[in-house]
N, C-alpha and C positions, 0 to 999 in steps of 0.2 A: 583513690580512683585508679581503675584499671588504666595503664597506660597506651595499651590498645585502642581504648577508647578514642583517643586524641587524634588518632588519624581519619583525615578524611581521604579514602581512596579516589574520592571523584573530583576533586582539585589536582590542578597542572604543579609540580614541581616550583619549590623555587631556585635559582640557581645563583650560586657564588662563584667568584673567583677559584681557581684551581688553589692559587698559595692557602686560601682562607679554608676550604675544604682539606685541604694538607694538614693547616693545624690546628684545625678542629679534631679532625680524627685524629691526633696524636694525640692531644691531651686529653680526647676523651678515654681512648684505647688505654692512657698511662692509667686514668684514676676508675679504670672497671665502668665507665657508665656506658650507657646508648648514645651516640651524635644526635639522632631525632630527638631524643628528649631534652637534654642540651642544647642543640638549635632553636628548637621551638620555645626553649624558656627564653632563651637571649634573643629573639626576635618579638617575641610579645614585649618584654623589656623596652626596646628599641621601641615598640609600638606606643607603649602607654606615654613616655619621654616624650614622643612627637605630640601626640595630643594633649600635651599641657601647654606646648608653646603658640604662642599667639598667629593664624594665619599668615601666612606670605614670610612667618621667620627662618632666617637660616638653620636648619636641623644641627644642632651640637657633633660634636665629634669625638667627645667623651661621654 
C-alpha cells in the first residue's frame, strides 16, 4: 500500500506531549523510518487494545 495513501489531509492533527514527540522522532530518525508511519501504527495498536476491553474499564498502560 502507497503510504501516502494513509493520510487524511482533512482531519485536525493529533497532538502529544513535547517529551513523547522527542522520542518518537529520535527513534524513528535513529532506525531510518517516517514518525507518521510509526505514529500511526502505535496509535491504531493503542486503538484496537481499547476496544477489546469491556466498556467503562480502566484502559491498560502497557
Amino acid at each position: 500500500m502507497n503510504q501516502n495513501a494513509l493520510i487524511d489531509h482533512q482531519k485536525a492533527p493529533i497532538y502529544v506531549s513535547k517529551d513523547t514527540h522527542n522520542r518518537l522522532k529520535a527513534v524513528t530518525q535513529k532506525r531510518g523510518l517516517k514518525l507518521w508511519v510509526v505514529a500511526d501504527r502505535a496509535i491504531l495498536t493503542a486503538v484496537e487494545k481499547l476496544e477489546q476491553q469491556p466498556v467503562g474499564a480502566e484502559p491498560a498502560t502497557q
